[in-house]
N, C-alpha and C positions, 0 to 999 in steps of 0.2 A: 427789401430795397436792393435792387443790382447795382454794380460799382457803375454802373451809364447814368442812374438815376443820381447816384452821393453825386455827384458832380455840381448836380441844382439844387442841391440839399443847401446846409447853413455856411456854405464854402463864401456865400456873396458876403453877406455880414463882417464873418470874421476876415475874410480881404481887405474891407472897409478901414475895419479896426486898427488891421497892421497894418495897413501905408502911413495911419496918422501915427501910430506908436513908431512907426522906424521914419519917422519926420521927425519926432521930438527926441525919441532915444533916453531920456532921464531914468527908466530902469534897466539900463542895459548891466547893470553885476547882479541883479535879482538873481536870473536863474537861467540856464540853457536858451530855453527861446528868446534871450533877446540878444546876445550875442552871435546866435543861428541867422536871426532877425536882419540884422543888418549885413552880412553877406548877397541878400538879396535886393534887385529892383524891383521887380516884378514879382507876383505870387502869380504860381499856379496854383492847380485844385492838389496837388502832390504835396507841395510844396505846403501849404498850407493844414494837412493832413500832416504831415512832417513835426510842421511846430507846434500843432495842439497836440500831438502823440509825447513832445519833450516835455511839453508843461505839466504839471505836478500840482497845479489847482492849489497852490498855496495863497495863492491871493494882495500875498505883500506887493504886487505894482499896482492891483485896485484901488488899496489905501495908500498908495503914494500918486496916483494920477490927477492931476487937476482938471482932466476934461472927461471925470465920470460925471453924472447926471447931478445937478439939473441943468447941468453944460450942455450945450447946440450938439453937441460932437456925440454926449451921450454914451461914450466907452465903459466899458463890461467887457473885457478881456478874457476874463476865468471862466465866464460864462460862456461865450462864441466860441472859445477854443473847448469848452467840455462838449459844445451842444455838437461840435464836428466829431471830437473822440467819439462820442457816445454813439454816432450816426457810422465813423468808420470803419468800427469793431461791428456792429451789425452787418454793414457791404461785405465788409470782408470776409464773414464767417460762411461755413459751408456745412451744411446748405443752409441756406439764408434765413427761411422764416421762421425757424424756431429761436434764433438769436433775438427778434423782435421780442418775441412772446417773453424771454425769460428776462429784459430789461424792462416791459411793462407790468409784469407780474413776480416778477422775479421771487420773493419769498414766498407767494403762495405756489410756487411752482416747487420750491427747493422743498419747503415742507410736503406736496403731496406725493413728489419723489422721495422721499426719505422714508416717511411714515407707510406708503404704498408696499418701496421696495424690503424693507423691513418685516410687512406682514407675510413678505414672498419666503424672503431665508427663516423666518419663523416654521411657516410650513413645509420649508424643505427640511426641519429636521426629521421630515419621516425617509426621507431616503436613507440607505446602508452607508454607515460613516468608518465602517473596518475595525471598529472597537479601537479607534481614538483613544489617546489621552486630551485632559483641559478641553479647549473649544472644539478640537475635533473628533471628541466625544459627542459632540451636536451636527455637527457637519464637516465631512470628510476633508481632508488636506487637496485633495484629487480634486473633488466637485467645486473646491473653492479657487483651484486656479484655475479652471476651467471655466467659469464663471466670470473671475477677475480682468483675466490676460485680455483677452477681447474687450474688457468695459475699458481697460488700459491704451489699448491700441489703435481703439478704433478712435477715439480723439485727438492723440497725438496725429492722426492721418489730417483731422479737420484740422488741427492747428497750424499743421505745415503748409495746409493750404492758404489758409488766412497769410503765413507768413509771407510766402510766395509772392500771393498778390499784396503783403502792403509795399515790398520791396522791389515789384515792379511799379507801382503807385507812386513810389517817392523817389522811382529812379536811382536806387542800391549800386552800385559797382560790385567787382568782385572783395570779397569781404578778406579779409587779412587778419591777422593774428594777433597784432597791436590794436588795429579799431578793435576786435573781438575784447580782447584784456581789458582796456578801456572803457568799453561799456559794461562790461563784470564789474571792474573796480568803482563807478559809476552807481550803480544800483546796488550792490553791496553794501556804500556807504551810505546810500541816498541821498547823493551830494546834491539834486536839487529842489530838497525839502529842508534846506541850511539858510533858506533866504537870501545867497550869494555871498554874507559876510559871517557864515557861520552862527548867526543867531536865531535860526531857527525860521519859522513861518508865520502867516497871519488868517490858519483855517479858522481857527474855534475862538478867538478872541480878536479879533478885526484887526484895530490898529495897533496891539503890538505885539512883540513877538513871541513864540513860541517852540518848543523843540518838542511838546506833546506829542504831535504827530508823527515827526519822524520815530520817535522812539513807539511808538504804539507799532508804526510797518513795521521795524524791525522787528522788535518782537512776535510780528505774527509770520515773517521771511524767516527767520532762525528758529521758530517753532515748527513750521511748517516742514523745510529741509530736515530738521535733526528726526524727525518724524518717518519723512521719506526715508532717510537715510537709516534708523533702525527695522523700517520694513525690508531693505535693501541688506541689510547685514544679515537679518533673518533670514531671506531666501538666500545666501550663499552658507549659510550655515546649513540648513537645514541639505542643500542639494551637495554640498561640497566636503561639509564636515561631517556629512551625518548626526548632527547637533539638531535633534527634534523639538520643536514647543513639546509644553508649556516652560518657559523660559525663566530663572529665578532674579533677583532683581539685580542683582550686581554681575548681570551680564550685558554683555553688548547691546541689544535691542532695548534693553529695559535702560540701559545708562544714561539712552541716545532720546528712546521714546518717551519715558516719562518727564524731563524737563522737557520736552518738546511738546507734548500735550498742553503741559501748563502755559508756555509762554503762550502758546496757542490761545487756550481760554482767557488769558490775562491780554491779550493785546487784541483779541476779537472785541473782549465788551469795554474794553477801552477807545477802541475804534468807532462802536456802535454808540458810543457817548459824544464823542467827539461829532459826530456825523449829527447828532439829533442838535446839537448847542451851535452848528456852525449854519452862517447865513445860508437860504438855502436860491435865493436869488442869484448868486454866484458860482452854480455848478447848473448842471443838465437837470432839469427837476421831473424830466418824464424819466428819465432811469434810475431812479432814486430807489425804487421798488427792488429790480435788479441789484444794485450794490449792495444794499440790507441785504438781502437771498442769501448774496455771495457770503455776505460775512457769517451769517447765520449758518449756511452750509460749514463752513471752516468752522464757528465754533461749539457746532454737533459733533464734527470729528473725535475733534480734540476733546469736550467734554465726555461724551460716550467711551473714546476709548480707555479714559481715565478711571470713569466708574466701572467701564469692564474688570481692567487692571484691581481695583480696587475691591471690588463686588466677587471674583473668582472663584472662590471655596462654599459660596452661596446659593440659594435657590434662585436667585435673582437674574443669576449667569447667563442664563439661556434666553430672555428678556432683552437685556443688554448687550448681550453677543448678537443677536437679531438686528438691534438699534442701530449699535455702532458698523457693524458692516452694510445696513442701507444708509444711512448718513456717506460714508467709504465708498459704496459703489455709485450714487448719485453724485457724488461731487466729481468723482469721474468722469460719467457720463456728460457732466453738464459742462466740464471746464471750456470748450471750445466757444459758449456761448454766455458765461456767467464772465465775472469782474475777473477772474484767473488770464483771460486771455490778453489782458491788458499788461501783465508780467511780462508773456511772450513778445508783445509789439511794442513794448517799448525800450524793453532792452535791445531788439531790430533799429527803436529810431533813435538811440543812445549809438546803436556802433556806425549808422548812416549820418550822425553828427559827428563822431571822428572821424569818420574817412573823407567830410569835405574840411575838416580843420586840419587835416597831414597833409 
């Protein structure tokens, strides 16, 4: 779908929905969009891309709407605004058709890239690894950034593009340094999975409220960073310090990475719980496939890297080190078009909600 086409996509519906919600306004401390909400008269197709990119699908204005169904009016809010995300993140990804494919199949795709890629670095330990220590006794330090750096680079390039266009899409200004803070401090907290009064949301148990969720993202946002971040200490170790793997545990990468693995797997299949118990009439239910994928890819990560960690001194190593680096390098490759890229777009529509509240 090209962004000419999103335009006649589920933009008419969720239009609909918002004129009568910012007619009535009775959830307006919920959450971002409906404060966003009533700044406007009119919705564009931007505009309205805008406010389903702030909402956070927690659901609490469903359960407090009186003109959901079997009302004339018939509002589903959670829903029209996911079925627009779900359609925007596709327009906008580059190039376009593989972004379809992996929210309509989304876990069979992450598992046939992982498991595929997996058979691939299995069989590359026949190439010359330099007499390696630890994992690059299996495969070289050389052949694995060489490998890496591109499956890195080359989505960051699709990301930027998405970003480009959601921020010509919703009519961006130039961005500043307080909106920027602002939507960091914003998503950081996950201030709008608080239900607007701090008690929480209404995904997985309807009408009342809940901080499950938010606490489940976080744990898989500070899993996932601390993660990052001990891969990131490793390569300035390794290039700066001359500080080579294999690494012993009360070092930096091991300090950063192993609670980061765990919160990872502890907030992945917490997430995947939450997801199977929560209505599913009130999200996007063709991408449903897609967002399992996603979380499944994150926690293959995190599990594999942990049974790497764990498994090391074993025959099993070589196994494992295969796993965990195709799980690693697919989740890579896929982020431009799996549920990751929704981190990127909506911290964009987080700091394009400061900059018209300054």
């Amino acid at each position: 779908m090209s962004l000419d086409e999103f335009q006649n996509a589920p933009i008419d519906e969720a239009r609909r929905q918002l004129e009568i919600c910012n007619a009535c306004r009775y959830c307006e401390g919920y959450c971002a969009v409906f404060p966003a909400m009533t700044r406007q008269k009119q919705f564009a197709s931007g505009d309205i891309t805008q406010l389903a990119t702030l909402c956070h699908n927690c659901r609490g204005c469903y359960y407090a709407c009186q003109y959901t169904a079997p009302h004339e009016f018939d509002l589903n809010l959670p829903q029209a605004l996911a079925e627009v995300r779900a359609e925007s993140w596709q327009a906008l990804a580059w190039p376009i058709g593989f972004a379809r494919l992996f929210q309509r199949s989304g876990l069979a795709v992450a598992l046939a890239f992982v498991v595929g890629f997996a058979l691939l670095f299995w069989l590359a330990r026949a190439l010359p690894n330099g007499g390696g220590e630890g994992f690059y006794a299996q495969l070289s330090h050389n052949a694995l950034m060489a490998i890496f750096l591109p499956a890195f680079l080359l989505p960051l390039v699709a990301i930027i593009v998405a970003l480009r266009r959601y921020w010509a899409l919703v009519g961006g200004g130039p961005i500043r340094a307080r909106h920027l803070l602002s939507a960091l401090h914003d998503a950081a907290r996950m201030r709008n999975l608080d239900g607007g009064q701090g008690q929480g949301c209404n995904f997985e148990v309807e009408d009342r409220f809940s901080g499950a969720r938010r606490s489940a993202h976080q744990l898989v946002m500070w899993g996932f960073l601390l993660c990052f971040a001990a891969t990131s200490v490793a390569t300035l170790m390794h290039y700066m310090m001359g500080w080579h793997a294999p690494y012993a545990l009360l070092t930096p990468p091991k300090i950063l990475g192993v609670p980061g693995g765990i919160m990872l797997v502890v907030g992945t299949i917490w997430l995947a719980r939450l997801k199977r118990r929560a209505d599913p009439e009130l999200s996007a239910k063709s991408v449903a496939s897609g967002e399992m994928g996603f979380v499944a890819l994150l926690f293959l990560t995190g599990a594999s890297g942990l049974a790497l960690y764990a498994a090391r001194n074993t025959g099993a190593m070589p196994l494992l080190l295969a796993l965990h680096l195709g799980a690693v390098f697919s989740f890579f490759l896929l982020m431009p078009y799996s549920k990751m890229i929704h981190g990127f777009v909506r911290l964009a529509a987080l700091a394009r909600d400061a900059q018209d509240r300054s």
